[in-house]
N, C-alpha and C positions, 0 to 999 in steps of 0.2 A: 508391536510389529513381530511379524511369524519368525522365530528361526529357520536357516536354511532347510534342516530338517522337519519341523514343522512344515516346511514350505510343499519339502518333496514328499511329503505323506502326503498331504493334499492332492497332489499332483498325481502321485497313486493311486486314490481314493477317485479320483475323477473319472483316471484315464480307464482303473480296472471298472469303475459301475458302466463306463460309454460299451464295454465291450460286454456287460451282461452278468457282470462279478462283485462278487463282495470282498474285499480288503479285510482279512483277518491279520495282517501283521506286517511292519512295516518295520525295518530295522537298516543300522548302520554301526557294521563294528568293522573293528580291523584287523587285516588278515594279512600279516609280514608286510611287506614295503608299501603294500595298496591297503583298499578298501570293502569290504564288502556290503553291497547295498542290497538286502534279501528284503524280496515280495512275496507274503504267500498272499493266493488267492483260492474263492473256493464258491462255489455254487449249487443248487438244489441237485443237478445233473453233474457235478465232479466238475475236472480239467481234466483236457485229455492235452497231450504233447503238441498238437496245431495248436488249440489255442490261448496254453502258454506262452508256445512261440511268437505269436502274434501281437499280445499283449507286453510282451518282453519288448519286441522292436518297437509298439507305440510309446513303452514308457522313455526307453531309450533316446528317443528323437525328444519328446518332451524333457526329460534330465537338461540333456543337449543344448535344448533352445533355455532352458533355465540359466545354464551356465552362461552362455553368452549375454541375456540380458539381465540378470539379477548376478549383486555381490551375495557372498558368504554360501556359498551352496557346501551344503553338509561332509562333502568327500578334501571341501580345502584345495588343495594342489594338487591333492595325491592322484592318482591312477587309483580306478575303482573297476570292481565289475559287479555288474547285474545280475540278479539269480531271480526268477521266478518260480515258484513252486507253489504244489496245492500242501494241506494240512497235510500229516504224517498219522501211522500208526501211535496211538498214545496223546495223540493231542487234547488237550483241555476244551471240557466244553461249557462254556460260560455264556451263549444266548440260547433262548429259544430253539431257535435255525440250525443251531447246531446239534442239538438233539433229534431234530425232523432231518438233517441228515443223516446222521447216526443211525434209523431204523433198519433195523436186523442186527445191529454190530451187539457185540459184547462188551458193558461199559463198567464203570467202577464208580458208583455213586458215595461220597463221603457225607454224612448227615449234619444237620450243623447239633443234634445232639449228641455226636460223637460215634455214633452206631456206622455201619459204610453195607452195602450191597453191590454182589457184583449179579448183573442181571442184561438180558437183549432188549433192547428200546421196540416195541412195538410202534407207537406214535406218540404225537401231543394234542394235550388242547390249551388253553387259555390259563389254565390255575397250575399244568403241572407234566409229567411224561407218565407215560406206561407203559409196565415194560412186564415180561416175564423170568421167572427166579423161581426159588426154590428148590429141592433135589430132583426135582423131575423137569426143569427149567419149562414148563409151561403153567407155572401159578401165578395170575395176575396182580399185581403189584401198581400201585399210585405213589407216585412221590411227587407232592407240589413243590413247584421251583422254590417256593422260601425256604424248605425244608434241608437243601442243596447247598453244602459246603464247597465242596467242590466233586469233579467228574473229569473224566475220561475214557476213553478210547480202550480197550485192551488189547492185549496181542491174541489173535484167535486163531490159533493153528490147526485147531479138530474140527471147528463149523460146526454149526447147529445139528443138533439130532433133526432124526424125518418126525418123529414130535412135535419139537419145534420150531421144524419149517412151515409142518401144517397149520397148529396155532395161528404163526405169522400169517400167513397166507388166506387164514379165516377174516384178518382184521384188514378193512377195504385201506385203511393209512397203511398198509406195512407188506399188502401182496405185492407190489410191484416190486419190493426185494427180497423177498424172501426165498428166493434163489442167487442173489446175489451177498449172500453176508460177506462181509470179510472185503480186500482190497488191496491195492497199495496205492502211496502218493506219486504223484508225476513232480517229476523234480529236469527242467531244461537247464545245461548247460551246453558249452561247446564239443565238448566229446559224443554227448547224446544225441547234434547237429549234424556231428560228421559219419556219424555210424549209421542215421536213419539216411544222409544221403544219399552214403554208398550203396543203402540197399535201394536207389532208387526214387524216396517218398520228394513230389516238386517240394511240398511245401517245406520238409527238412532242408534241400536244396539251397532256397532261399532264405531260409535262417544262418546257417551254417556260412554261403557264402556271406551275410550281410554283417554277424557276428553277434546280433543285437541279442540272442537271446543269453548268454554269458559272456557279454563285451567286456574288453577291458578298454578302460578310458585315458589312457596316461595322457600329461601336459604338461610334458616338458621333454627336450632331447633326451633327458637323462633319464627320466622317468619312462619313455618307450624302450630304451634302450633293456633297464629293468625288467619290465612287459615279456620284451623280445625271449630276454636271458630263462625266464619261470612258465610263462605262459604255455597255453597251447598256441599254434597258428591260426588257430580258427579263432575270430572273436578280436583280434588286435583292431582297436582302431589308432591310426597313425595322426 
């Protein structure tokens, strides 16, 4: 039988593919009197802030309806909140997919013969990535996935030379960003609800007012009362 957690990864895994997503990580740790239950999700085309938001209030209602008909849900008693978010700078890339997203970023290849390359993913195929390196960062380079200890994301604050960009931009996998290297992650919680509000966005609007995109879940008088005391306003559910 699933543990509770087990259960709500599932549940995550469901709810983020119904919305068009892949589940890269599903977590529950704690964080002072509550709980913290972080989702990242991520897809060919990023997250953007709608629709994390969105995916936040499906899981939300789905937790919800877990609680009330299943024992043992992963948060216990505690008051929990929700965090949705896409991959970060520096994140580990350990499929495929995640290299095919990666194209144009600057990554850090660790070899499993010990050797490491830092170099720009142009694309992939089937046996492996290619990327450009060397001191003129447009020298074409193979590393087949077995070869691959581990990888990463780097921090790229100068972007690509117009070198290459043009390189990039020669290879039909890697033109569509080759003006795009570089990024950041979409991270929703309630302050980010209430600020996209104010400036107007409906769909913040309704995140903000509903809460779901960094809820807090307490259950118990005492437990809200805690909420009430640490929290933001935005996001209490009672």
């Amino acid at each position: 039988m699933a543990t509770g957690e087990q259960r709500w990864r599932e549940i995550a895994e469901r709810v983020a593919n119904e919305a068009g997503f892949d589940l890269e990580d599903f977590s529950v740790v704690n964080a002072g009197r509550r709980r913290m239950v972080r989702v990242i999700i991520d897809a060919d085309d990023g997250v953007d802030l709608d629709q994390a938001a969105t995916v936040s209030r499906r899981l939300s209602a789905a937790f919800d309806a877990d609680e009330e008909h299943q024992s043992g849900a992963p948060v216990g008693s505690q008051a929990y909140t929700l965090e949705v978010t896409s991959p970060g700078i520096g994140r580990p890339l350990t499929e495929p997919r995640h290299f095919h997203r990666a194209r144009g970023r600057l990554v850090t290849l660790n070899r499993t013969d010990g050797s490491s390359l830092s170099a720009r993913v142009v694309g992939i195929d089937a046996d492996g990535v290619d990327l450009l390196g060397g001191k003129s960062g447009t020298d074409p380079v193979t590393v087949p996935f077995a070869d691959i200890a581990k990888a990463r994301v780097e921090v790229d604050f100068s972007g690509p030379s117009a070198a290459v960009l043009a390189a990039l931009a020669a290879d039909p996998r890697s033109a569509d960003v080759a003006a795009k290297a570089g990024g950041d992650p979409v991270s929703i919680d309630a302050g980010d609800d209430a600020d996209a509000a104010a400036a107007g966005d409906p769909a913040a609007e309704d995140a903000a007012d509903s809460g779901d995109a960094d809820a807090e879940h307490p259950d118990s008088a005492d437990q809200a009362r805690d909420a009430a005391e640490s929290a933001p306003a935005e996001g209490e559910n009672r």
